[in-house]
mmCIF file of the N, C-alpha and C atoms, coordinates in Angstrom:
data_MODEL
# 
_entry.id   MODEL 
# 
loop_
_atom_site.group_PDB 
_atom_site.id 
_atom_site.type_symbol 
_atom_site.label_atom_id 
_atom_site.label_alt_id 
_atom_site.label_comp_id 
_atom_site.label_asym_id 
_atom_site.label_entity_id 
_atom_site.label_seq_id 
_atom_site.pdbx_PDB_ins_code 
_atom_site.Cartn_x 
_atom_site.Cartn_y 
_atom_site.Cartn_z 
_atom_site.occupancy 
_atom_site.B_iso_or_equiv 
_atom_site.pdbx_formal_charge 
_atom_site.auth_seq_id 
_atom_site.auth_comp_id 
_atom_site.auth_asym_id 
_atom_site.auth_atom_id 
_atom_site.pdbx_PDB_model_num 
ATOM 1   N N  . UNK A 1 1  ? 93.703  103.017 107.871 1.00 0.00 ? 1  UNK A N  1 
ATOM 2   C CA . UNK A 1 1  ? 94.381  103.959 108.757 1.00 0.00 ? 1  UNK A CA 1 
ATOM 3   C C  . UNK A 1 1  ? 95.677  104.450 108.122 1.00 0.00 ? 1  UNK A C  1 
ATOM 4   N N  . UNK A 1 2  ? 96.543  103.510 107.483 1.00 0.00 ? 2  UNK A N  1 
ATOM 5   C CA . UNK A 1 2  ? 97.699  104.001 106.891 1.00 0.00 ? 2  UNK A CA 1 
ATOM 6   C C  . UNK A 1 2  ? 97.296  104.812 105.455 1.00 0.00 ? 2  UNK A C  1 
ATOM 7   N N  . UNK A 1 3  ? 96.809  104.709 104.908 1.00 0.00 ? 3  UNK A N  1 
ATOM 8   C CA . UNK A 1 3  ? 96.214  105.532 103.574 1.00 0.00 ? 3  UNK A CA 1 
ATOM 9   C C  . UNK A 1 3  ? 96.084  106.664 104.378 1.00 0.00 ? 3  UNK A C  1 
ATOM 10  N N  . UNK A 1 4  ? 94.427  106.979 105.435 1.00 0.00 ? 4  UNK A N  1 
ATOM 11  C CA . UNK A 1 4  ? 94.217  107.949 105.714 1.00 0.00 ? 4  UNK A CA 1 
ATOM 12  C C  . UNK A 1 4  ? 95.892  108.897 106.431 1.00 0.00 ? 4  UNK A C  1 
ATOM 13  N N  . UNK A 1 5  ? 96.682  108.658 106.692 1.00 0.00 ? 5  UNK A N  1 
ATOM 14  C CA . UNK A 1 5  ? 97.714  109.349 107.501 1.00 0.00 ? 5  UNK A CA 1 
ATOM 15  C C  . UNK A 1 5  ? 98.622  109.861 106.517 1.00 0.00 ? 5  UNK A C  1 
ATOM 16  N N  . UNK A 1 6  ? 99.067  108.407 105.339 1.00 0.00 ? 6  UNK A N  1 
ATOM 17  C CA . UNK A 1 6  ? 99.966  108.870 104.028 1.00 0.00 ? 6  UNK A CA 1 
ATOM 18  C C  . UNK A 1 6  ? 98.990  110.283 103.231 1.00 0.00 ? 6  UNK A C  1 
ATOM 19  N N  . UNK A 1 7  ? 97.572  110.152 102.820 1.00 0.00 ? 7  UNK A N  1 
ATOM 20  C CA . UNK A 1 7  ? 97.009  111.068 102.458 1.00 0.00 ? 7  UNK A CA 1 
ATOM 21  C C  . UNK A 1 7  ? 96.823  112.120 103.523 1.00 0.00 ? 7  UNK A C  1 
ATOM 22  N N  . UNK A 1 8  ? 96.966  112.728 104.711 1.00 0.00 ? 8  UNK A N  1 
ATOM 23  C CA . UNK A 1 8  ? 96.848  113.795 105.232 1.00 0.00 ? 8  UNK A CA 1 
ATOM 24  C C  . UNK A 1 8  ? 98.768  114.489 105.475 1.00 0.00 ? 8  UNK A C  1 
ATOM 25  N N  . UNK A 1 9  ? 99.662  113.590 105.527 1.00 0.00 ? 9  UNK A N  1 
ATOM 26  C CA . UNK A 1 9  ? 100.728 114.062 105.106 1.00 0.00 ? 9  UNK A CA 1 
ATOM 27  C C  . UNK A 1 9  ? 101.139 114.486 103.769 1.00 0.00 ? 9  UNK A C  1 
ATOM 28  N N  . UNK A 1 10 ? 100.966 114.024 103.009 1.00 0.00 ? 10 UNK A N  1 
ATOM 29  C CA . UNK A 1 10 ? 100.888 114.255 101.667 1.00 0.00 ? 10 UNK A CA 1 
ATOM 30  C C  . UNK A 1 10 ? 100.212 115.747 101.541 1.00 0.00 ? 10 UNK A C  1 
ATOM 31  N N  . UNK A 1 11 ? 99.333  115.552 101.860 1.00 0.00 ? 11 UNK A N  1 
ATOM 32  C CA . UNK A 1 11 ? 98.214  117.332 101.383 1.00 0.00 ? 11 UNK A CA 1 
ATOM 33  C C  . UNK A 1 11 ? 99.538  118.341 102.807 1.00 0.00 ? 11 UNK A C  1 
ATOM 34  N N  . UNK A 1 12 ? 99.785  118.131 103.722 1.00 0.00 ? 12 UNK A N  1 
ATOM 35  C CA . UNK A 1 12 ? 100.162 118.708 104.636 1.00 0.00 ? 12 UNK A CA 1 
ATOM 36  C C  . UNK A 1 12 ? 101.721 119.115 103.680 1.00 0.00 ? 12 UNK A C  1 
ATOM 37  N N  . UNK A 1 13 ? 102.284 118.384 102.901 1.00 0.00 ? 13 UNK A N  1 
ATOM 38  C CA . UNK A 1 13 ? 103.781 118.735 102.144 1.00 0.00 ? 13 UNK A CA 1 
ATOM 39  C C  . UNK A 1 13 ? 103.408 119.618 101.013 1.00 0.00 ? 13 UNK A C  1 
ATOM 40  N N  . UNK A 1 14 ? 102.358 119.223 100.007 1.00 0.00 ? 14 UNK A N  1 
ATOM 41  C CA . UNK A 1 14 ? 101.693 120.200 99.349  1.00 0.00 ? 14 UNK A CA 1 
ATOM 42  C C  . UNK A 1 14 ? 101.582 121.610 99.591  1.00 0.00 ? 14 UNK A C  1 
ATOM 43  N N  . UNK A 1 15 ? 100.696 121.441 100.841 1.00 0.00 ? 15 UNK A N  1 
ATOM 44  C CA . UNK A 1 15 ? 100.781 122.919 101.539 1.00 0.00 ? 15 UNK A CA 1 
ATOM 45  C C  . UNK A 1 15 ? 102.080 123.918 101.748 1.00 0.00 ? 15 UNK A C  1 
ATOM 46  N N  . UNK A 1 16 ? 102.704 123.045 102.272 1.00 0.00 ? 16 UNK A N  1 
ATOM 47  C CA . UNK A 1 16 ? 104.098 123.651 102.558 1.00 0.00 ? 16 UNK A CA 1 
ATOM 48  C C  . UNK A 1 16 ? 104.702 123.979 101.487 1.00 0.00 ? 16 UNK A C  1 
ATOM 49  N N  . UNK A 1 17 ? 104.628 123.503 100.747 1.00 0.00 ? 17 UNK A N  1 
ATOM 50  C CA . UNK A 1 17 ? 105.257 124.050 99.295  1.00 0.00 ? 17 UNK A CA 1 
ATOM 51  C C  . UNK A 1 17 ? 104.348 125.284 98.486  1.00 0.00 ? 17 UNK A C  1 
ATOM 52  N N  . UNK A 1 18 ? 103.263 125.531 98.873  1.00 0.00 ? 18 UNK A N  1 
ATOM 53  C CA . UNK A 1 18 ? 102.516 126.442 98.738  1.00 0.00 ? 18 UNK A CA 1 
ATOM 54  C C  . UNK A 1 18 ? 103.104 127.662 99.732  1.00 0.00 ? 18 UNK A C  1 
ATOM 55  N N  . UNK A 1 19 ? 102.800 127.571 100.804 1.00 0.00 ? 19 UNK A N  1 
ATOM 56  C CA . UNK A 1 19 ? 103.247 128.400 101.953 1.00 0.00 ? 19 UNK A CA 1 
ATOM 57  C C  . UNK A 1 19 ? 104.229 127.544 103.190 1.00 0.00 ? 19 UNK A C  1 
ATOM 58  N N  . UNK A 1 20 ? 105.047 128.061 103.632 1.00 0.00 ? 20 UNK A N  1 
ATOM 59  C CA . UNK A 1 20 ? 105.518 127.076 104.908 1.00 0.00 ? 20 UNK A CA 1 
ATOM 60  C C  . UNK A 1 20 ? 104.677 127.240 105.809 1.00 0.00 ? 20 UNK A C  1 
ATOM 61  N N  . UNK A 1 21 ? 104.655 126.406 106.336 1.00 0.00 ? 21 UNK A N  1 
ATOM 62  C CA . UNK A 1 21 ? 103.725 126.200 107.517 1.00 0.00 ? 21 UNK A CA 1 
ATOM 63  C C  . UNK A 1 21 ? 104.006 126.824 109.249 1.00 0.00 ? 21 UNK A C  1 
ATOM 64  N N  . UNK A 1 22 ? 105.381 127.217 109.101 1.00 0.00 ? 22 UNK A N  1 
ATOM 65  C CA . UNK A 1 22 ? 105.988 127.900 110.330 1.00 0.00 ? 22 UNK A CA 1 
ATOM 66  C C  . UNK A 1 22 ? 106.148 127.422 111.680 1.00 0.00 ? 22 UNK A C  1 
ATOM 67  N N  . UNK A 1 23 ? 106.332 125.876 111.326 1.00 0.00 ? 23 UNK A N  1 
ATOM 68  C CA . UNK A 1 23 ? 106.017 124.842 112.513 1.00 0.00 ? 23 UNK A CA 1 
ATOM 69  C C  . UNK A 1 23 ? 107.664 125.203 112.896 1.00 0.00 ? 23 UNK A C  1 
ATOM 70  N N  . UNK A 1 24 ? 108.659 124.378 113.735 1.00 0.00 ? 24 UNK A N  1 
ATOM 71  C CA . UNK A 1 24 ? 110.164 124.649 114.251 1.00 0.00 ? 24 UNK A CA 1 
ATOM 72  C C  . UNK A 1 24 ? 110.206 123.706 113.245 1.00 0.00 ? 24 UNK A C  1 
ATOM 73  N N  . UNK A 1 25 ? 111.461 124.000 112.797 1.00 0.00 ? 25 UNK A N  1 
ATOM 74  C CA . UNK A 1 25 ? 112.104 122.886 111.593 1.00 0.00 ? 25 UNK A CA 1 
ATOM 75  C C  . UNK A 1 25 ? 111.359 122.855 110.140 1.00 0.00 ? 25 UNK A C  1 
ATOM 76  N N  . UNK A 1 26 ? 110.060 123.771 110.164 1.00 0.00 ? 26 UNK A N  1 
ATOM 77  C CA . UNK A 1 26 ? 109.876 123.824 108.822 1.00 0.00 ? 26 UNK A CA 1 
ATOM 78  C C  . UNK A 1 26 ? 109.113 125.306 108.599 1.00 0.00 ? 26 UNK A C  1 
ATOM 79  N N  . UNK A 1 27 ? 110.399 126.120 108.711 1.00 0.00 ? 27 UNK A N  1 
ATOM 80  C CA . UNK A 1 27 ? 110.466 127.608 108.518 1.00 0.00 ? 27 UNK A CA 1 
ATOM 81  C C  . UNK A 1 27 ? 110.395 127.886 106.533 1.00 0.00 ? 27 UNK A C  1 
ATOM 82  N N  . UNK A 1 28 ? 111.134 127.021 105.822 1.00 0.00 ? 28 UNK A N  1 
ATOM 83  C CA . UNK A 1 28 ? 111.193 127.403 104.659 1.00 0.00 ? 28 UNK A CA 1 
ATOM 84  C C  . UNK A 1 28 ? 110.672 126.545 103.858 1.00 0.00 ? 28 UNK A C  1 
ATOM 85  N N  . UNK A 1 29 ? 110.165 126.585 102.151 1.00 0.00 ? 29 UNK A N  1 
ATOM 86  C CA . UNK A 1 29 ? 109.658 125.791 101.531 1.00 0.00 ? 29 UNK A CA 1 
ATOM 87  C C  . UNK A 1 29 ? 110.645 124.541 101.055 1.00 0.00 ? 29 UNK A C  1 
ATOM 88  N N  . UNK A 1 30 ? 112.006 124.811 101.032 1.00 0.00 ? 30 UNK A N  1 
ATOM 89  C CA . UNK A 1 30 ? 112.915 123.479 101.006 1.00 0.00 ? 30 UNK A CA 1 
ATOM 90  C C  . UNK A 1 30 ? 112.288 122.378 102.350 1.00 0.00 ? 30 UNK A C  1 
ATOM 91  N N  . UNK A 1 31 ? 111.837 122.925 103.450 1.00 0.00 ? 31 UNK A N  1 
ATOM 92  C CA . UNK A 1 31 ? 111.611 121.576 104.617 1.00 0.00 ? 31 UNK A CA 1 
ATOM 93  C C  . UNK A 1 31 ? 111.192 120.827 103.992 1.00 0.00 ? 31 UNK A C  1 
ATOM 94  N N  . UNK A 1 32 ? 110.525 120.742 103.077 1.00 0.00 ? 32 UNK A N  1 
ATOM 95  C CA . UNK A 1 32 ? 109.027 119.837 102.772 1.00 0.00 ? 32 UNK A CA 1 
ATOM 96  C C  . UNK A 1 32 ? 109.993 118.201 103.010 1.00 0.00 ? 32 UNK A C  1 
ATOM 97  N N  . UNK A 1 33 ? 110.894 118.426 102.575 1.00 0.00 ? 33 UNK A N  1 
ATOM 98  C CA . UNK A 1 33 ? 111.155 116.751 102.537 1.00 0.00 ? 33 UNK A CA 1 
ATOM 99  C C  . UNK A 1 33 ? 111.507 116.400 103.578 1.00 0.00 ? 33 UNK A C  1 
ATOM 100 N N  . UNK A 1 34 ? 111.240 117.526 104.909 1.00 0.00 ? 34 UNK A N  1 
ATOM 101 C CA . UNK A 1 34 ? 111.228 116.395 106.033 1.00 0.00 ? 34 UNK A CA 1 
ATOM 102 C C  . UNK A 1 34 ? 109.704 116.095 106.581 1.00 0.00 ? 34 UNK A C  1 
ATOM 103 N N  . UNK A 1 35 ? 109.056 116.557 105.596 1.00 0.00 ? 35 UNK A N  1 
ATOM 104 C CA . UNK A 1 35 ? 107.627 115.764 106.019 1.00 0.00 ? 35 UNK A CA 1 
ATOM 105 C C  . UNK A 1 35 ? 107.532 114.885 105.386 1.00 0.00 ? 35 UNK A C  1 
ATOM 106 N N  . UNK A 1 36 ? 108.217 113.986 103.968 1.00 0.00 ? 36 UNK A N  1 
ATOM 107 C CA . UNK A 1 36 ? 108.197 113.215 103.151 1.00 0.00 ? 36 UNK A CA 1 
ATOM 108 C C  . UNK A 1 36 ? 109.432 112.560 103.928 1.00 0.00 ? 36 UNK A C  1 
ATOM 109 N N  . UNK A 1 37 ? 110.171 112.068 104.847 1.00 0.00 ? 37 UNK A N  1 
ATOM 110 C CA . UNK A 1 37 ? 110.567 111.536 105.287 1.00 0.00 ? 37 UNK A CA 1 
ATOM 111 C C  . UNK A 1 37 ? 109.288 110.557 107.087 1.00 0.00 ? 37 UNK A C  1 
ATOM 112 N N  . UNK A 1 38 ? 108.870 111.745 107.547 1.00 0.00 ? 38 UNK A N  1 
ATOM 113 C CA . UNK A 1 38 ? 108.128 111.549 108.263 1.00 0.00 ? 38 UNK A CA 1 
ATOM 114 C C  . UNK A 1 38 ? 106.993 110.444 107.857 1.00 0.00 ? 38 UNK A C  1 
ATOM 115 N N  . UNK A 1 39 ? 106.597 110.935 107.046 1.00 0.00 ? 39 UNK A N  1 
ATOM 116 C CA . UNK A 1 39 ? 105.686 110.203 106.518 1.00 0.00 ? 39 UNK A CA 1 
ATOM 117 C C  . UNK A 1 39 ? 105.939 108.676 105.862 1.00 0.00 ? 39 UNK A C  1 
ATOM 118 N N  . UNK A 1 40 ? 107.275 108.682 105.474 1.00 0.00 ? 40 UNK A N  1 
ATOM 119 C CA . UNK A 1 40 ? 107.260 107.427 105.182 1.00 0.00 ? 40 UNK A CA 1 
ATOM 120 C C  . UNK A 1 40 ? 107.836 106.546 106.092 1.00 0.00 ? 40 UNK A C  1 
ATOM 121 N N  . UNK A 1 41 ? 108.485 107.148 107.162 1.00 0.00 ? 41 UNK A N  1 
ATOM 122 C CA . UNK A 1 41 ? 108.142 106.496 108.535 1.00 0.00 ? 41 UNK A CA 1 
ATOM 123 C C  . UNK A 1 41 ? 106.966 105.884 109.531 1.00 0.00 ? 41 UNK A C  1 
ATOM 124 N N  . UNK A 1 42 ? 105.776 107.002 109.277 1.00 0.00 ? 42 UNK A N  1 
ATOM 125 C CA . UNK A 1 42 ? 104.804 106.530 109.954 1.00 0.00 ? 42 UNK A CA 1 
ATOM 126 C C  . UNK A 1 42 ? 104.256 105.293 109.169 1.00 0.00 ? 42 UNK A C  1 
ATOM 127 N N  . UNK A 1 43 ? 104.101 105.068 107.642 1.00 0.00 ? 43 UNK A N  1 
ATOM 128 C CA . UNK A 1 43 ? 104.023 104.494 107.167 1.00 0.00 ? 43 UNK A CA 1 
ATOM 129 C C  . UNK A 1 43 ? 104.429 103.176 107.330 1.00 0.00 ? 43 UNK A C  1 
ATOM 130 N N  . UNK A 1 44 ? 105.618 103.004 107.323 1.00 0.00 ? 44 UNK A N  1 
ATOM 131 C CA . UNK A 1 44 ? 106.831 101.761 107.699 1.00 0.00 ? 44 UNK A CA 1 
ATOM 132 C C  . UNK A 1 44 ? 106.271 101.510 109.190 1.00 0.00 ? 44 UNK A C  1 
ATOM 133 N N  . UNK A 1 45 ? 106.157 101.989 110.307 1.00 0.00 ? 45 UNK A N  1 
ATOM 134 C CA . UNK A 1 45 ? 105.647 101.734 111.557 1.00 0.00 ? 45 UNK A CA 1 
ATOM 135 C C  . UNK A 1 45 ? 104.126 100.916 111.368 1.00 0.00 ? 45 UNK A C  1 
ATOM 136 N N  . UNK A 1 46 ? 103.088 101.475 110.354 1.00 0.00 ? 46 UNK A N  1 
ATOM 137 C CA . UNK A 1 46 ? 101.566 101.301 110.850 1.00 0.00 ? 46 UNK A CA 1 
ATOM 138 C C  . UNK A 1 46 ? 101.615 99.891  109.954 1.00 0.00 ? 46 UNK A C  1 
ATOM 139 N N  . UNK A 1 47 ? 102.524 99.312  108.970 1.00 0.00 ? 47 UNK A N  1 
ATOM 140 C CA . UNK A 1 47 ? 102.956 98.587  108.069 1.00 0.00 ? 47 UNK A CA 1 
ATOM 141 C C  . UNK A 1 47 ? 103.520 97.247  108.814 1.00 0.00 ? 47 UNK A C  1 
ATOM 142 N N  . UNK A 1 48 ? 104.003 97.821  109.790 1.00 0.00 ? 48 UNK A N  1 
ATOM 143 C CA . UNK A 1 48 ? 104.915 96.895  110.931 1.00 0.00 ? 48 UNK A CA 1 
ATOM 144 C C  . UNK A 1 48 ? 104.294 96.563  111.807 1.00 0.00 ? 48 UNK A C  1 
ATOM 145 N N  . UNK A 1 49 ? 103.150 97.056  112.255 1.00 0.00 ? 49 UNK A N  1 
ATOM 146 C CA . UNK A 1 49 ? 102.271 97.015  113.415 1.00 0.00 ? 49 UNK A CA 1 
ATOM 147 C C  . UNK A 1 49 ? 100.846 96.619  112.839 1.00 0.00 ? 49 UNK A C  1 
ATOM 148 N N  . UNK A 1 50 ? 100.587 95.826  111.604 1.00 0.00 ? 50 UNK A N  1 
ATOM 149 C CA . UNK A 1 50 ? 99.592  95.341  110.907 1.00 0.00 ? 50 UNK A CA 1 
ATOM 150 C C  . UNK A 1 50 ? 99.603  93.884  111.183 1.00 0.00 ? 50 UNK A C  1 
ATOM 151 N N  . UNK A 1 51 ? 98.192  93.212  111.576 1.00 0.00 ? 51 UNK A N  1 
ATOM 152 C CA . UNK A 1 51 ? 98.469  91.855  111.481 1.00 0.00 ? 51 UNK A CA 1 
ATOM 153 C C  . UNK A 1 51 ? 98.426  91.158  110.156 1.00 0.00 ? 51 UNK A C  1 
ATOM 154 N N  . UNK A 1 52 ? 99.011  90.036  109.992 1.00 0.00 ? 52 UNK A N  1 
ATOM 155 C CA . UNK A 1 52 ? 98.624  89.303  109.018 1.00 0.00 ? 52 UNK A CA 1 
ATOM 156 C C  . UNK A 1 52 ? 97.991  88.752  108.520 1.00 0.00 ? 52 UNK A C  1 
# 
């Protein structure tokens, strides 16, 4: 589950750097690194919420 989410954010920052995506807060191709922040949040969460 965490792969699949890091890999669909990942292609989703790609994109944006291709074209922006025109979501609020990511009007220009500089946003991208707040999807590379996002992402390594969800990450840190699904990481935290894993059993042992």
């Amino acid at each position: 589950m965490g792969k699949a989410v890091a890999v669909v954010l990942a292609v989703a920052m790609i994109v944006h750097l291709i074209r922006p995506l025109g979501l609020p807060g990511l009007k220009r191709r500089q946003d991208a690194w707040k999807i590379a922040v996002l992402a390594f949040a969800v990450v840190i969460v699904i990481a935290g919420l894993r059993p042992n």
